[in-house]
C-alpha positions as a Markdown table, in Angstrom:
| # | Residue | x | y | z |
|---|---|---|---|---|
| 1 | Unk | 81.5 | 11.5 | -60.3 |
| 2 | Unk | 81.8 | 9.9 | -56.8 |
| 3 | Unk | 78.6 | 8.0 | -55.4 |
| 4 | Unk | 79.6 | 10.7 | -52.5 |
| 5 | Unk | 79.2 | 13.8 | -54.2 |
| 6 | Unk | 75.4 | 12.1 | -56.1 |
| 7 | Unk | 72.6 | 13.7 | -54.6 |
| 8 | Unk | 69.0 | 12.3 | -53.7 |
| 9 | Unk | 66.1 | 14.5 | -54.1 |
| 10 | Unk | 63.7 | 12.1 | -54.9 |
| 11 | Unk | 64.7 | 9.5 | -52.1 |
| 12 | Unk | 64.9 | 13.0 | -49.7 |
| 13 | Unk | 61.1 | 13.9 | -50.7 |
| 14 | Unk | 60.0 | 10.2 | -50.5 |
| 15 | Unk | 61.6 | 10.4 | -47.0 |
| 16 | Unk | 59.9 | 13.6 | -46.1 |
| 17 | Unk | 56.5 | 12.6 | -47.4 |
| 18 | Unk | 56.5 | 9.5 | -44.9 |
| 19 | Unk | 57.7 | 11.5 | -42.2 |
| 20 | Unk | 54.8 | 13.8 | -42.5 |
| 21 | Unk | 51.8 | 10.7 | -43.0 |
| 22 | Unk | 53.3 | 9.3 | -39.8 |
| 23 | Unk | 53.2 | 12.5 | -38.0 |
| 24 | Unk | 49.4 | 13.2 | -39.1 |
| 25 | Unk | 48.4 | 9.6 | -38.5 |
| 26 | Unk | 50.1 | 9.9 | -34.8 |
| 27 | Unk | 49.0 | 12.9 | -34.3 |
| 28 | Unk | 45.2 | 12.1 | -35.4 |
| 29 | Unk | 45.2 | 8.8 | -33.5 |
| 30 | Unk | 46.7 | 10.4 | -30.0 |
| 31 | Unk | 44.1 | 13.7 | -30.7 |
| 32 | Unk | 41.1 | 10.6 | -30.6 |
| 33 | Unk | 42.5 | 9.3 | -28.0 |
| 34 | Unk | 43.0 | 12.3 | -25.5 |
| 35 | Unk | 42.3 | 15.3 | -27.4 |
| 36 | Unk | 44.2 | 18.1 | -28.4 |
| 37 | Unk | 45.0 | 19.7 | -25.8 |
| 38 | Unk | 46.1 | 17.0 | -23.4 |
| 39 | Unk | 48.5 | 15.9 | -26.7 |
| 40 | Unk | 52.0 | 16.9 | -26.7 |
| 41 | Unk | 54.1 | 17.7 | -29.5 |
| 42 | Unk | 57.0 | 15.4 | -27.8 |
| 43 | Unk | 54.1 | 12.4 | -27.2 |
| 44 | Unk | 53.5 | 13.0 | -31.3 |
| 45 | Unk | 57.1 | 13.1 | -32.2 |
| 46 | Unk | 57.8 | 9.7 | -30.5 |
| 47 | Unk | 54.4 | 8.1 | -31.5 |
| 48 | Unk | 55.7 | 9.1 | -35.1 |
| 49 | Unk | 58.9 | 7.9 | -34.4 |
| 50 | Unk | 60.5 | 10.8 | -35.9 |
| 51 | Unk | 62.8 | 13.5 | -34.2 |
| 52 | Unk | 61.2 | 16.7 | -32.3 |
| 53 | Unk | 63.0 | 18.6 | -34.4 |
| 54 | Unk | 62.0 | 17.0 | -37.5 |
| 55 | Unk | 58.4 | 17.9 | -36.2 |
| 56 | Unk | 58.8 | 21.2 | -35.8 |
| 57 | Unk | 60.6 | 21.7 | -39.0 |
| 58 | Unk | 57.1 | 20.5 | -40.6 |
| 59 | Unk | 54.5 | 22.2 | -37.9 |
| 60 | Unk | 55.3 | 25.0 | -35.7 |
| 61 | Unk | 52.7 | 24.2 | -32.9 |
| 62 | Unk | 49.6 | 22.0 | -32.8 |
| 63 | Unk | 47.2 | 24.3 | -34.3 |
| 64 | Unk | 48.9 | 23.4 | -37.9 |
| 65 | Unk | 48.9 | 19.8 | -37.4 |
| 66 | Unk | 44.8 | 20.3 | -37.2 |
| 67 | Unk | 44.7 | 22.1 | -39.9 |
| 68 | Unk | 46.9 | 19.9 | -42.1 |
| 69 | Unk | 44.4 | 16.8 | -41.0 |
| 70 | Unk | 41.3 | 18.9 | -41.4 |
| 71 | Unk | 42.3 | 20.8 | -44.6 |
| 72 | Unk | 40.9 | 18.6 | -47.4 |
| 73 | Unk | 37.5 | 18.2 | -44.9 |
| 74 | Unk | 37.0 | 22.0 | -44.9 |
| 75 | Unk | 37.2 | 21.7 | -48.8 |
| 76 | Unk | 34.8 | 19.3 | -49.4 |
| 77 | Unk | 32.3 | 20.8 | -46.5 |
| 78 | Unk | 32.5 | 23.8 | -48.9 |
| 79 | Unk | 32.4 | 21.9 | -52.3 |
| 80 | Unk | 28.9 | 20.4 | -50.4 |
| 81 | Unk | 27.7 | 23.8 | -49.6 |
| 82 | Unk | 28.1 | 25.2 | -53.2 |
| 83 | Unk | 27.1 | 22.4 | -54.4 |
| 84 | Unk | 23.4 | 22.0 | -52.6 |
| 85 | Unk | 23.6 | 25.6 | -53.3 |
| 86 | Unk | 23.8 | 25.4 | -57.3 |
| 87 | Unk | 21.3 | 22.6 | -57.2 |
| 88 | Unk | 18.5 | 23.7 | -54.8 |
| 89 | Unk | 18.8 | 27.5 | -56.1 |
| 90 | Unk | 15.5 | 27.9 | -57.0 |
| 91 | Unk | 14.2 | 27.1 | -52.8 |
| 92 | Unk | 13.4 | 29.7 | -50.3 |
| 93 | Unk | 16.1 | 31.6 | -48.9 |
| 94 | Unk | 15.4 | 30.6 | -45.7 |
| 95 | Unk | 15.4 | 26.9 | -47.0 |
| 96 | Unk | 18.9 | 27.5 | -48.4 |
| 97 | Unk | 20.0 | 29.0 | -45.2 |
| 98 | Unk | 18.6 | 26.3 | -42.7 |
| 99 | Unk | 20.3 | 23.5 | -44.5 |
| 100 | Unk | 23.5 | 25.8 | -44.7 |
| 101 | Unk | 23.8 | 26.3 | -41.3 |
| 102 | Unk | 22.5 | 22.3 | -40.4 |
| 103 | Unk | 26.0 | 21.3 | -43.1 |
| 104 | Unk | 28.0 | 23.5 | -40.9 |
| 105 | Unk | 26.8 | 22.4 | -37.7 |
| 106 | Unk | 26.8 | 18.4 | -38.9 |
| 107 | Unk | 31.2 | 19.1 | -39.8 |
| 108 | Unk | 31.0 | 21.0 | -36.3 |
| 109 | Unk | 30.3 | 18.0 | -34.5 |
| 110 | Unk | 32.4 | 15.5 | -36.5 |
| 111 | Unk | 35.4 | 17.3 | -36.6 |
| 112 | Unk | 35.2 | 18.6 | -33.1 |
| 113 | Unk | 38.4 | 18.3 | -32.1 |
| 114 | Unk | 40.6 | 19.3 | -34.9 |
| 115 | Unk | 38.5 | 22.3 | -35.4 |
| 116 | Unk | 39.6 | 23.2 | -31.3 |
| 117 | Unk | 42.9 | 22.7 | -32.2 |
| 118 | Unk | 42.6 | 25.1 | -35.2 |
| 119 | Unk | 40.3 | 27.6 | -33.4 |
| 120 | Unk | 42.2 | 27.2 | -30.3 |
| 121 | Unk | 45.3 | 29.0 | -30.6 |
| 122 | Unk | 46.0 | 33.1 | -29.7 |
| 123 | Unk | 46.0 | 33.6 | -33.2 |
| 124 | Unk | 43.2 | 32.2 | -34.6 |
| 125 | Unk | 40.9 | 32.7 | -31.9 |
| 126 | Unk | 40.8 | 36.4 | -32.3 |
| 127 | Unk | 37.6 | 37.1 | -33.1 |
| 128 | Unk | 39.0 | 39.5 | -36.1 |
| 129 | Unk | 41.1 | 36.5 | -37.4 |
| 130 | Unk | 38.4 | 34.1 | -36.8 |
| 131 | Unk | 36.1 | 35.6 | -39.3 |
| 132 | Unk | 38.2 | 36.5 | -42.2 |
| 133 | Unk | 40.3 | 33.0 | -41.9 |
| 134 | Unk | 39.8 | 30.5 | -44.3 |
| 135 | Unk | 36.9 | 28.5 | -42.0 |
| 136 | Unk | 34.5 | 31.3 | -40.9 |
| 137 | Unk | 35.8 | 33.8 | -43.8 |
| 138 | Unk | 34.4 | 31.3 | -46.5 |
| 139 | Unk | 31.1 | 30.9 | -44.6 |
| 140 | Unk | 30.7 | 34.5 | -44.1 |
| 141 | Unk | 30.9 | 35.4 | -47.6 |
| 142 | Unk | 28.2 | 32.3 | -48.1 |
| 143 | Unk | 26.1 | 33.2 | -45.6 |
| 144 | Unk | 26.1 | 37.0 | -46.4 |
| 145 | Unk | 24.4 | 37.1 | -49.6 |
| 146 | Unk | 21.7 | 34.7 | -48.9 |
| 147 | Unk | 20.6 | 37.4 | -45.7 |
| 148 | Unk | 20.6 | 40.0 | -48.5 |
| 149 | Unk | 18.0 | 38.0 | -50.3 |
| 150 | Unk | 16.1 | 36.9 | -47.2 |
| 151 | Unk | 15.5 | 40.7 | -45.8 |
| 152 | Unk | 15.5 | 42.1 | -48.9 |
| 153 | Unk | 16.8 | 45.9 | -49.2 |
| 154 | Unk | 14.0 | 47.9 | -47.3 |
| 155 | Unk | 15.2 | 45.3 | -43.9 |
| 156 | Unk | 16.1 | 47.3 | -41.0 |
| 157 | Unk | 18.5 | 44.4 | -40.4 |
| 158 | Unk | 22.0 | 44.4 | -41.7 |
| 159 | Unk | 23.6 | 41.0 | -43.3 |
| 160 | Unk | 26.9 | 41.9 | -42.4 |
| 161 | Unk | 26.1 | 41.9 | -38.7 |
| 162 | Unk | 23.9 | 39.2 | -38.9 |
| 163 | Unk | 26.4 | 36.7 | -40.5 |
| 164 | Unk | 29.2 | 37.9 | -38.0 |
| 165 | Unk | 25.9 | 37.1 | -35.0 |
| 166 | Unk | 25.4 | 33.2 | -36.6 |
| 167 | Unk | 29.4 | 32.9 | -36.9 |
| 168 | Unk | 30.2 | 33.7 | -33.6 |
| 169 | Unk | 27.3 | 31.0 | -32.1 |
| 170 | Unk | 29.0 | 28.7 | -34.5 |
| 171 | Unk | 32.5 | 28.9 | -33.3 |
| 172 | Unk | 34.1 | 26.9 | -30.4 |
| 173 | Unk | 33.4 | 28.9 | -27.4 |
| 174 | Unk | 29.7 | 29.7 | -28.0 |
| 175 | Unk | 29.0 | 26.3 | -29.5 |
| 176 | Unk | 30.6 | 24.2 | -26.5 |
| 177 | Unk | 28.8 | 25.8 | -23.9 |
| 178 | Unk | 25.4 | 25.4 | -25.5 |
| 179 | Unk | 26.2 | 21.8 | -26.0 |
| 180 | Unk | 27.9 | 21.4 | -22.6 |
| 181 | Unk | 26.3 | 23.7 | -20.3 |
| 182 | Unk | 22.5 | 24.6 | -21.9 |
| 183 | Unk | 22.9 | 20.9 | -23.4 |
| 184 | Unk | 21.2 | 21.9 | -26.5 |
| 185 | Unk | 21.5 | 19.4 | -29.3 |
| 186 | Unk | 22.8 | 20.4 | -32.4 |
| 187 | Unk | 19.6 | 20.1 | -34.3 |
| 188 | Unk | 18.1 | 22.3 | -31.6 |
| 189 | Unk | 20.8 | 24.7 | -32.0 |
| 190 | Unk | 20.4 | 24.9 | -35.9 |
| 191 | Unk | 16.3 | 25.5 | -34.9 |
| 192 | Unk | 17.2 | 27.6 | -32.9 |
| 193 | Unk | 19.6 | 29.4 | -35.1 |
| 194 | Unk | 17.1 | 29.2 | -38.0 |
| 195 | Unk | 14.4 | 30.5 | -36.1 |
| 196 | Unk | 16.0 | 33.9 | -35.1 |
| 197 | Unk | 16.5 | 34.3 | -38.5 |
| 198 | Unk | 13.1 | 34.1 | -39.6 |
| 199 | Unk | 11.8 | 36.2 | -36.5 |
| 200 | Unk | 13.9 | 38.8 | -37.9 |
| 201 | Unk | 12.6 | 38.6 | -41.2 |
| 202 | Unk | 8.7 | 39.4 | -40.1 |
């Protein structure tokens, strides 16, 4: 057999996997640097140093590239939850649900901009997607159970509704303007947040 006809998979994949840690590390380091929405996929393809093409072959729009850099983030914010959770199950419900919601808001704020770029699109920000997606979707079905326990089954209030209420204020357009317009901070949003909960529960 010719060296021609030889194929490479393994130097193909090795190629491909440093194609795509460029990519994220551009793409990270120009999102820092003027946010996601003034970024370009042509200003990331070139700060890569790979082909437009080649970009779009791995990530259809901007929305994917912030959820490929904040995947493993949203893993371990929801490894932390479950685990406090597991640990501290023996609190108050409404302890449980105050440090929840302070967890959430803390990764809000950290990750700002990769969670606009994921929440930002036509797709995902429909509300309907929004809240069964893999973000709001896992904190619903979190947040759901410990309502349950906090009204109890007599409560004239329904968890369901409640959870989709707190998720709502959580995501990117309710959040912003309370931070940018009411200028709330984010521990005076999670009181805040807290508190309607426990007015609900007298």
């Amino acid at each position: 057999m010719s060296d021609k006809t030889v194929n490479h998979p393994v130097s193909e994949r090795k190629d491909a996997a440093e194609n795509r840690a460029r990519i994220l590390a551009a793409a990270i380091t120009l999102f820092d640097q003027y946010g996601v929405e003034k970024t370009s996929m042509n200003q990331i393809a070139t700060a890569a140093k790979v082909g437009v093409g080649t970009l779009y072959r791995r990530f259809q729009n901007k929305s994917d590239l912030c959820w490929a850099l904040i995947h493993d983030n949203i893993k371990k914010l929801f490894e932390d939850i479950d685990n406090y959770l597991t640990t501290n199950h023996s609190d108050k419900t409404a302890e449980q649900l105050k440090h929840v919601l302070f967890l959430f808001i803390q990764f809000r704020e950290k990750k700002a901009q990769l969670l606009t770029g994921v929440e930002g699109t036509p797709k995902i920000n429909s509300l309907e997607v929004k809240l069964n997606g893999p973000i709001f979707g896992r904190l619903h079905d979190i947040l759901v159970p410990l309502l349950d326990d906090l009204y109890g089954s007599t409560a004239k209030v329904d968890a369901v509704f409640c959870a989709d209420l707190l998720i709502t204020a959580l995501s990117h357009e309710y959040y912003t303007f309370q931070r940018s317009v009411r200028e709330y901070s984010p521990e005076q949003i999670a009181e805040q947040l807290y508190n309607l909960l426990i007015i609900n529960k007298v």
